[in-house]
Structure formats: C-alpha cells, structure tokens
C-alpha positions as CSV (number, residue, x, y, z in Angstrom):
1,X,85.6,5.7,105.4
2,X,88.2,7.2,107.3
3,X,89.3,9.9,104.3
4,X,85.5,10.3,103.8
5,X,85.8,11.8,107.7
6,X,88.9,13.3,107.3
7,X,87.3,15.3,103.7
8,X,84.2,16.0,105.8
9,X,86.1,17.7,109.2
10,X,88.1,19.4,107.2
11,X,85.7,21.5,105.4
12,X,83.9,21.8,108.4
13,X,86.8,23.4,110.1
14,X,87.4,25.9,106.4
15,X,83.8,26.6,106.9
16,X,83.6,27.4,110.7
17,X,87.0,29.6,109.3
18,X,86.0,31.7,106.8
19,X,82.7,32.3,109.0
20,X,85.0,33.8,112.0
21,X,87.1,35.5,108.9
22,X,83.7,36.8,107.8
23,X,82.2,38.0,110.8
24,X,85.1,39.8,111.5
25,X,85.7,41.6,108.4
26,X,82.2,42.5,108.5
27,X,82.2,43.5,112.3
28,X,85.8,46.1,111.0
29,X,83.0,47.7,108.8
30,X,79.8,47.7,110.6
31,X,81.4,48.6,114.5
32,X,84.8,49.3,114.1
33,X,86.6,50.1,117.1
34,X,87.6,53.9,117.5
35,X,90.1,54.7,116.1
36,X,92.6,57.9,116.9
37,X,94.7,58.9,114.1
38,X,98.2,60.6,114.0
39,X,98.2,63.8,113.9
40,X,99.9,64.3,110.8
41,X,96.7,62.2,108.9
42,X,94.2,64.3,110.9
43,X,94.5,67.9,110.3
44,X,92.5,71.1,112.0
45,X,92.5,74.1,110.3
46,X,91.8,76.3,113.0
47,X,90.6,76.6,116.9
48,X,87.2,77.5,115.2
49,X,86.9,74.1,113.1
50,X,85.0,71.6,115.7
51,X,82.2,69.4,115.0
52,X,78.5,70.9,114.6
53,X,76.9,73.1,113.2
54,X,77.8,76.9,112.5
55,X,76.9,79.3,115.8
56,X,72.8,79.9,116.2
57,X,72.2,77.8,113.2
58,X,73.3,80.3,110.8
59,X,72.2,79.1,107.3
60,X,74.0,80.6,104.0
61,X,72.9,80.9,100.4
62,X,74.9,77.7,100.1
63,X,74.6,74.8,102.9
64,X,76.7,71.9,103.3
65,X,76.1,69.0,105.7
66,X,78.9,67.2,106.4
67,X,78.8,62.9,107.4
68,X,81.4,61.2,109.0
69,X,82.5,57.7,108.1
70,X,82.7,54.5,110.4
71,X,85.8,55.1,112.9
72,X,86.7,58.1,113.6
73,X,83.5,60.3,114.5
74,X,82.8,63.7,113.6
75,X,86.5,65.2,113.3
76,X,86.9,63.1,110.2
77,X,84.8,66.4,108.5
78,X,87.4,68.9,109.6
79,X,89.5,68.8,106.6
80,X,86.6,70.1,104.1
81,X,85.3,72.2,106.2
82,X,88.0,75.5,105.1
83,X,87.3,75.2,101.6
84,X,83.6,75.6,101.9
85,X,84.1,78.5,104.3
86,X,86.1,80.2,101.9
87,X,82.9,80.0,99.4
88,X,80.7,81.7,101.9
89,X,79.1,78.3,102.6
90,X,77.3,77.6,106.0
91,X,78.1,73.6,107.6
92,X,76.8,71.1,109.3
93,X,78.4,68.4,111.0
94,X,76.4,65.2,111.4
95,X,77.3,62.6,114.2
96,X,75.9,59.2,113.5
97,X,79.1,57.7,116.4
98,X,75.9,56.7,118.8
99,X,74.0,54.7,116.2
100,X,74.2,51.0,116.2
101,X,75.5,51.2,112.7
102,X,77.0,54.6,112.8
103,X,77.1,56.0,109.4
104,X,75.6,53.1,108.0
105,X,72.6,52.9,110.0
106,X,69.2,53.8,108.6
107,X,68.7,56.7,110.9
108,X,71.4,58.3,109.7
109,X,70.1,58.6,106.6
110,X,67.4,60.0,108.0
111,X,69.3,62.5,110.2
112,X,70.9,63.3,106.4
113,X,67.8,63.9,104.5
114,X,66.3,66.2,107.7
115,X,69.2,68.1,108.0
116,X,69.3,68.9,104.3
117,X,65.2,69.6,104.3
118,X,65.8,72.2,107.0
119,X,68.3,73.4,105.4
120,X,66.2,74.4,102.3
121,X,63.2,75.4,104.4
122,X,65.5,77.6,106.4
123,X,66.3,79.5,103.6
124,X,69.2,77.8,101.6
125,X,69.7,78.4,98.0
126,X,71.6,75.7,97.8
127,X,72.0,71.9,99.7
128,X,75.4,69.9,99.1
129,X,76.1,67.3,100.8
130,X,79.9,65.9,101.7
131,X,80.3,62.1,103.0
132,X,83.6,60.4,103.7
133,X,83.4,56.5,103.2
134,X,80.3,55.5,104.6
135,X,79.5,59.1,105.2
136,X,79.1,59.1,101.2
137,X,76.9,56.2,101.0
138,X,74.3,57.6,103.3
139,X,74.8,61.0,101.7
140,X,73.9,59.5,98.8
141,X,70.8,57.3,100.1
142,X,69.4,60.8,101.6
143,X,70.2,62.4,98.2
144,X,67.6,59.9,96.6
145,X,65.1,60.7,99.1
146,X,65.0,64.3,99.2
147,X,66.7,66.8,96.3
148,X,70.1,68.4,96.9
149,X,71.7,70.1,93.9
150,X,75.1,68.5,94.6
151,X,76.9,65.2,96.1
152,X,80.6,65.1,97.6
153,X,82.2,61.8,98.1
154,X,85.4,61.4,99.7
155,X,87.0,57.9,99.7
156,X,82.9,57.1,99.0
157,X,81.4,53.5,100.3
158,X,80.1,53.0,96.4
159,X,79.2,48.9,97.0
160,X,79.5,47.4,100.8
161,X,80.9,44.1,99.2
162,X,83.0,45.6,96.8
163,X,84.9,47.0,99.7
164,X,84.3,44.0,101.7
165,X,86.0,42.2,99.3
166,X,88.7,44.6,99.0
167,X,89.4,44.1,102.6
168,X,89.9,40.7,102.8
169,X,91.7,40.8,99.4
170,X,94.0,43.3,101.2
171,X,94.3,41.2,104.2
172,X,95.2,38.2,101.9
173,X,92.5,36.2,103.2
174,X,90.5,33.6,100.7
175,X,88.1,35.7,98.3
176,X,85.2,33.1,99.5
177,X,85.7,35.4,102.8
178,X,84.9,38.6,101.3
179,X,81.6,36.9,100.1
180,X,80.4,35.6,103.5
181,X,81.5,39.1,105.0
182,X,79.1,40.5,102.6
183,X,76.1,37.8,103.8
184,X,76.8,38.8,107.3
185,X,76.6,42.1,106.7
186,X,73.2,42.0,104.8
187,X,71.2,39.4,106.8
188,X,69.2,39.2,109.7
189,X,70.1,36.6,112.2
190,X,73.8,37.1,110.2
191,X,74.2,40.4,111.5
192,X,74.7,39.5,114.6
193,X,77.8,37.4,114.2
194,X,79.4,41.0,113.6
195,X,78.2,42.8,116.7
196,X,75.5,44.2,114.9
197,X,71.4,44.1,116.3
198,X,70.0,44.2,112.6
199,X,71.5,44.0,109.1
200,X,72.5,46.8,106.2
201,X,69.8,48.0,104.2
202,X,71.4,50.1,101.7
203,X,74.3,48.6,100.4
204,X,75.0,50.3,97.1
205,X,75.2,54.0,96.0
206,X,71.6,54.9,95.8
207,X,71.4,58.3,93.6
208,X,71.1,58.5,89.9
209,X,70.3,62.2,89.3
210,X,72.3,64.5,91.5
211,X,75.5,66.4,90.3
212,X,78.6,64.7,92.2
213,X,81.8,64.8,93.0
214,X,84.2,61.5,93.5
215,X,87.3,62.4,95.3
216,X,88.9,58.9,96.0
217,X,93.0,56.7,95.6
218,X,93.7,54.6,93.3
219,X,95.3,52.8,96.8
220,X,92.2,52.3,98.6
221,X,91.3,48.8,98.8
222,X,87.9,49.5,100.0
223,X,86.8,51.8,96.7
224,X,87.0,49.4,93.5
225,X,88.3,51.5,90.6
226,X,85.5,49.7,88.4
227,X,82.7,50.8,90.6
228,X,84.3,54.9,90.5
229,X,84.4,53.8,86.5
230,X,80.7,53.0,86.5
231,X,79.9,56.2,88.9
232,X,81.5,58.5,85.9
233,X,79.8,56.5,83.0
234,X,76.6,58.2,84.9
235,X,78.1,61.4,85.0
236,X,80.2,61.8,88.1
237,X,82.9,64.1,88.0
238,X,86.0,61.9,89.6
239,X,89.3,63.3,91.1
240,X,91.7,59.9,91.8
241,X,95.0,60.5,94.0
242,X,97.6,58.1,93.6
243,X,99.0,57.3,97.0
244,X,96.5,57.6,99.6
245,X,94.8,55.7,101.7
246,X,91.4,55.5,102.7
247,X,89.9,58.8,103.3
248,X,93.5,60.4,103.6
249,X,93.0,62.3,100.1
250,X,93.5,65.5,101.2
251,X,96.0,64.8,103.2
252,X,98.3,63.7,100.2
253,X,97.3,66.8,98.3
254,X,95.2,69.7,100.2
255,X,95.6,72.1,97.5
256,X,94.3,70.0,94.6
257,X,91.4,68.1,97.0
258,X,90.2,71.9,97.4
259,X,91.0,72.9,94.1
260,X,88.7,69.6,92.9
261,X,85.9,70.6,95.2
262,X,85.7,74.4,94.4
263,X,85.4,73.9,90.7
264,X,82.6,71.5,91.7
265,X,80.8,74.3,93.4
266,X,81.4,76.9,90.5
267,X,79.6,74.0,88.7
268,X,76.6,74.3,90.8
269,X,75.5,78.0,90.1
C-alpha cells in the first residue's frame, strides 16, 4: 500500500511539474517579457529608420507592411526596412506590443490584412508582406484572408508546437513538456495558466498560394528544419544561415539576407 502511495505522489508531483514547465514555456511565447537586445544584434540603418509608417502615408508602386515578432516590439522591423527602400518600396510598420497576444493575437491579423487592403485600395501595384517569428505567422494568416502577391518570413513561426517543442527541447526539459506547453497555449481555461485571457487560434502557417520567401538558421530551435522542408515542397523559396539565432539572420550575413530578399522581389514583377 505504502509503494502504491509513494507511485501515486510521485506522478502527482511530475504532473503538477511539467504543468508549471508548461505554462511557462508557453507564457515565454505567448507574453514574453520585453526584451532589449545588444546593440550589436539590433541594428539601425539610419536616423530616418523608426517604426511606422512612411511620412503622410505615402504609398509606392510596391508596399511592404512590416510585423514584429513577440519580444522586442516594432524595432525588430528595422533591419529590412533599407533593402526595400532601395527598391523604391513604401513601409509600414505594424505594432501588435499592446495586444494581449501581441503578434499572435487575432487582431493582429486583422490589423495585417487592413493594412495590406488599404494599401491596394490606396493605389499599390504591389502588397508584400515581411513578418519576423510570429510576425510571419500572422503575416501569413492575413495572406490567406486577403491576396498579396508575396510573403517574407524571417525566422517564421511555421507550427506553434513545433517551436514549443523546440524550446523545451533546447532548455533540456522532458519532451512530455513541449506537449502540455502546446495544450496550454491552444485551450481555453489553459490559456490562462500562461498569463494569457484566451487561447491561440491560428497555430500553423495558414497560406497555400502566395509566392514566399523563408529566411531562417539552421540554429534556431524554435523553426523545425522539417517544417521549412515541407514549406519548400509547396513552393517556398528558402534561404537557411548556419549560425544564427532566432531572428538574428541578418545580423550574421546582411549582404546575403538582402541579396535573398531582392531576388525575391525581381521575382514578383
């Protein structure tokens, strides 16, 4: 009887664990903390490159609206912002930093799929829009709910438990930690274990038909190489760095990141 009790507290204590572990992980993804960078991983190009959009609203032949990812706000944008310039592109900086969910909230997809609407009705010849990490996943959501004629992902959210479980795999906690991450995350009531007032609703990459662009490491954790595999079986073009982590691409190659996203655009017409 007394091993029967000792078995039974014992899991109870693993489970009540890998819950905490869980709600954690999740709360890392869903309300991370802010987070201020050094300054050699976070780079301006020039006085002029600050977050929003371009002065009076000024749409080109080409638009490009710009999401953030969980931690670090709009500035996380400033990197791809020269290369577009350079093209003769107009930009637009979304801010999703005030939403319960930031850039995985459903308003900002909403604030995505507007943006890139007035955009078009505004004149633009061309939408495109450019999402770091989470950024990407709503980009991609907002993609599937109004037409753009291109996608940009940098270190791209592809599947929220894939990088869940890449998190806790990284973190060497038990893999059954990535999957209740992944439940909290998703569920109501759950949700709020991680801070959170209501649950994801799009977890996966949601566009099928839009010409894209996967710039993403081989060292990020939080981007499985067999879910960038399945994104270019589909038709994605894909350019993998080697050493970088997560969303510090252009940071371990500037010239090639831009290199990678002008040939996109030429690709575009």
């Amino acid at each position: 009887m007394q091993l029967v009790r000792t078995a039974v507290t014992g899991t109870v204590i693993a489970t009540a664990g890998s819950v905490a572990l869980g709600a954690a992980a999740a709360r890392r993804l869903l309300r991370p903390a802010p987070f201020v960078p050094p300054e050699s991983e976070l780079v301006w190009i020039d006085a002029h490159d600050v977050p929003g959009d371009e002065p009076d609203g000024v749409v080109g032949r080409t638009h490009v609206v710009h999401v953030h990812g969980q931690s670090l706000g709009p500035q996380q944008v400033l990197r791809g912002l020269r290369v577009w310039r350079e093209l003769g592109a107009s930009n637009q900086v979304i801010d999703t930093s005030a939403l319960p969910l930031r850039s995985l909230d459903p308003a900002a997809v909403d604030r995505v799929a507007a943006a890139a609407h007035a955009a078009r009705a505004r004149g633009a010849e061309r939408v495109v829009l450019q999402g770091w990490s989470a950024g990407a996943l709503a980009a991609s959501a907002a993609a599937a709910r109004t037409p753009v004629d291109g996608i940009v992902g940098v270190a791209p959210l592809l599947d929220v438990r894939s990088a869940l479980r890449g998190a806790v795999r990284t973190a060497r906690f038990p893999a059954a930690v990535g999957v209740v991450a992944g439940r909290i995350a998703t569920t109501p009531g759950l949700s709020r274990l991680a801070g959170v007032p209501y649950p994801l609703s799009v977890t996966r990459w949601q566009d099928e038909r839009t010409p894209t662009l996967l710039l993403h490491s081989a060292a990020d954790p939080l981007v499985a190489a067999t879910d960038v595999a399945a994104r270019r079986a589909l038709g994605a073009r894909v350019e993998t760095f080697t050493l970088a982590r997560h969303t510090l691409e252009w940071n371990e190659d500037p010239e090639r990141w831009e290199r990678a996203v002008r040939d996109f655009a030429a690709t575009l017409g």
